[in-house]
N, C-alpha and C positions, 0 to 999 in steps of 0.2 A: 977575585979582586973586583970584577966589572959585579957583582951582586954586591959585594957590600960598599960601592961608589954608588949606586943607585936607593942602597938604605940610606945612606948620607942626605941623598937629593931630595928624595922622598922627607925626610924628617922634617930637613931644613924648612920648605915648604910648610909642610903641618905647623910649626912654629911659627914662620910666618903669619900664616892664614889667622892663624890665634891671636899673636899680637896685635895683628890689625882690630880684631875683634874686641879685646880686652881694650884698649887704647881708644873704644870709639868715643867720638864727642859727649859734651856733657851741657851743649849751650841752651840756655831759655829762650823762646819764643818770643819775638817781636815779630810787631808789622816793620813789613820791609820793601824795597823793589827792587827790580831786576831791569835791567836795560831801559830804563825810563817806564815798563813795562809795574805799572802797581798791582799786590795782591794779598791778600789780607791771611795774615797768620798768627793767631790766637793770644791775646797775651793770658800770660798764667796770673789763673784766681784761682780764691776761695770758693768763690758763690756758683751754681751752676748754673743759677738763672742767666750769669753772662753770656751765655753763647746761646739764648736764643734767638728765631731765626734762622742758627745753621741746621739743616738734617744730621738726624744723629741715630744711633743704632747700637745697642744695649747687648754689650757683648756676653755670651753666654760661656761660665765658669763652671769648671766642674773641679771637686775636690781633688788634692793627691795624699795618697798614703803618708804616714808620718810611722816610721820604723823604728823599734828599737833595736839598737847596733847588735852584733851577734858576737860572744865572744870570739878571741883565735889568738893564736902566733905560728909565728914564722915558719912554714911549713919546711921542711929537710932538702935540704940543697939552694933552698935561696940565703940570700948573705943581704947584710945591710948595707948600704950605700949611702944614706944620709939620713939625717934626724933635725927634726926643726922642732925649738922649745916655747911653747905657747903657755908656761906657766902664769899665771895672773892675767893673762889677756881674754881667756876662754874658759866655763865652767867652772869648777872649785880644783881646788889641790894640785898638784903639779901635772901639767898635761906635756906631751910629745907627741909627735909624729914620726916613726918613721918610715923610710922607704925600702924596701928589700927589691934586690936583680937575681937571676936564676946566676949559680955560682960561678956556673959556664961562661957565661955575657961576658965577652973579651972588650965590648965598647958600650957599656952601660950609658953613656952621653946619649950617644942617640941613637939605639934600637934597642928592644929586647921591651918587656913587659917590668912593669912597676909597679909592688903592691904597695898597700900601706897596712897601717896596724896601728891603733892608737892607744895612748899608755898613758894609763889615767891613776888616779890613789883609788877608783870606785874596781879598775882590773883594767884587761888588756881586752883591746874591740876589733876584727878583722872589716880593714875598711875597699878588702877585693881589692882589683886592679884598678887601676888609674892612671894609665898610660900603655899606651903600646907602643911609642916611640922615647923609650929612651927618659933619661932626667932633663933633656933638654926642655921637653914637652911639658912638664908638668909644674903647675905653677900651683904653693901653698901661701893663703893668706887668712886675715881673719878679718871680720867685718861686722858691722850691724847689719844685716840683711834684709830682716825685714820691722826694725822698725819698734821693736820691744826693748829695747836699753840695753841689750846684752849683743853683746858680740856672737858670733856662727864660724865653724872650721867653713873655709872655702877650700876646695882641692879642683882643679882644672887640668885636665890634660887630655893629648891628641890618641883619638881613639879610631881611627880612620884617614883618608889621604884628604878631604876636606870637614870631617866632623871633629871636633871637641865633644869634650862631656865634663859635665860639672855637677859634683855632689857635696850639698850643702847641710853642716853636720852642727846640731844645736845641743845643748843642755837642758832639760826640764827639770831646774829646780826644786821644783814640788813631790814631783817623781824619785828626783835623784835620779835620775838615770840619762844615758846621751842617744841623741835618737839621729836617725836621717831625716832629714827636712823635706829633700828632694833632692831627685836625680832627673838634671836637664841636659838636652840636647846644646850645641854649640851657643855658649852663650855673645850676647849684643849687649855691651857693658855703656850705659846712653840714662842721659833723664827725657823721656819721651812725653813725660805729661808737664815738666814745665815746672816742677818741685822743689828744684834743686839738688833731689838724689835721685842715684842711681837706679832704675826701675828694672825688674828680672824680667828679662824677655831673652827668647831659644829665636832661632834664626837656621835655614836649610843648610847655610855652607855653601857650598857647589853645588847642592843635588837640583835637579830640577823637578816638579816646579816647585819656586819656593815657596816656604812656611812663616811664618810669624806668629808665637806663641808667647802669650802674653802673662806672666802668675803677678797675682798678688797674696797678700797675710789676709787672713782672714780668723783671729781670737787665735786659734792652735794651729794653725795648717796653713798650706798655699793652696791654692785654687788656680785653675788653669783655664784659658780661652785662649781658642783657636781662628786668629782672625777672619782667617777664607771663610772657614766653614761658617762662622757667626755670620758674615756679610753676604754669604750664599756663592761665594764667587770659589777658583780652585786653585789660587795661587796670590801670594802677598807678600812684601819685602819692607824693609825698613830702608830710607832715605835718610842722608844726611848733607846739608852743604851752609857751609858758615857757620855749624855748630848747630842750625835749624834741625830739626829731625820729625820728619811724615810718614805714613804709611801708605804703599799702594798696595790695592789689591784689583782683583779682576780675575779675567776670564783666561785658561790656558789653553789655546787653540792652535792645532796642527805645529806645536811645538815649541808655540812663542804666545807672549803676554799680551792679550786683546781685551777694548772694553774697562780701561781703568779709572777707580776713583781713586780720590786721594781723601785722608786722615789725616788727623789729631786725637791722641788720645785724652781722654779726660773720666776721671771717676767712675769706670767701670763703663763706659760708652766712647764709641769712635764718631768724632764730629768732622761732617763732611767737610770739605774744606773746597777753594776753584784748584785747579792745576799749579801746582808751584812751580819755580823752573828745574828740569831736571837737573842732574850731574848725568856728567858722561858716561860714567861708569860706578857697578852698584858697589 
């Protein structure tokens, strides 16, 4: 009884941490002030000549893999538990999702592992686990991701006591064939350069010290920057208050965060920015 009150707690938690995540702001960038205290924060353009003046530092991308999905089904002893129908929203011909639990799992809600499996008129694609806690954890949606007119499988779920993971699953019409886009760490669902969409950025969770991981499209593929490491420094987070949203990064020393500059992101460069005022908490 006292282990699986502790799965419960545990779960809840991961769910949690997620929703906060999924949920985070989405506001554009104005100048603004703080306590009569003035400080200048970016307004969103086209042109990049606008932010001359600010120092700026030309974040370093590196590709990621673009897979094609592997066939499978439902391997002997797991059972379905749900199916979510993305016909006409996603790819061609009728599409599915569903979800399989191992047959055992007396609380499929929230513990045990989650696979999925996607079932398409092209065949059936084995899309691995995507959950370790439960159906609670795991969130399906579809989206334009990156920017092509076409909608992407989004699949989200808690893979860890503070990580998510997110694997984002497209159609190559030309191909005919469904590929994986990419597979990211916890995502920070935010417009962080001021666009008015959503931009893909991975974030630590809990671990310390944190990470900030930045993709963009680039023609077929995402591309990946690593803010610390691009900035030289070994630890970076994402800020948000009032909908504003910056980046700090800096130095991790004898266990705590030393040495910070703050950001804005802007077309593939981070533009310094003065100190904004913090929140209390990240």
């Amino acid at each position: 009884m006292k282990n699986k009150f502790f799965q419960r707690i545990a779960a809840t938690v991961v769910f949690a941490v997620m929703i906060m995540l999924l949920l985070a702001g989405c506001g554009r960038l104005l100048k603004t002030s703080d306590g009569g205290r003035t400080w200048t924060y970016l307004e969103p353009r086209r042109d990049p000549a606008a932010d001359s003046g600010h120092p700026t530092i030309e974040l370093e991308f590196t590709p990621e893999p673009v897979e094609e999905l592997p066939t499978g089904k439902p391997e002997t002893g797991w059972k379905e538990a749900e199916s979510v129908n993305l016909t006409e929203k996603i790819g061609e011909g009728q599409v599915h999702v569903r979800l399989y639990v191992e047959a055992g799992n007396s609380d499929t809600f929230l513990q045990g592992e989650v696979r999925a499996i996607l079932e398409t008129d092209a065949g059936t694609f084995d899309l691995g686990v995507v959950s370790y806690y439960g159906l609670h954890s795991t969130d399906i949606r579809y989206r334009d991701v990156n920017g092509d007119g076409r909608n992407e499988l989004v699949i989200t779920g808690g893979m860890g006591a503070a990580y998510g993971e997110r694997k984002i699953i497209g159609y190559d019409p030309a191909k005919k064939r469904w590929v994986k886009l990419l597979t990211m760490g916890t995502p920070y669902d935010a417009d962080i350069d001021g666009d008015g969409r959503d931009d893909v950025v991975a974030v630590s969770g809990g671990s310390l010290p944190g990470y900030v991981w930045i993709y963009r499209w680039n023609k077929d593929h995402f591309e990946k920057a690593d803010v610390a490491a691009s900035t030289g420094n070994t630890y970076a987070y994402v800020n948000r208050l009032d909908g504003k949203v910056w980046i700090e990064a800096g130095k991790w020393i004898a266990g705590k965060p030393s040495e910070p500059h703050y950001f804005q992101y802007r077309d593939g460069k981070l533009v310094e920015i003065p100190k904004p005022p913090i929140p209390q908490s990240r």
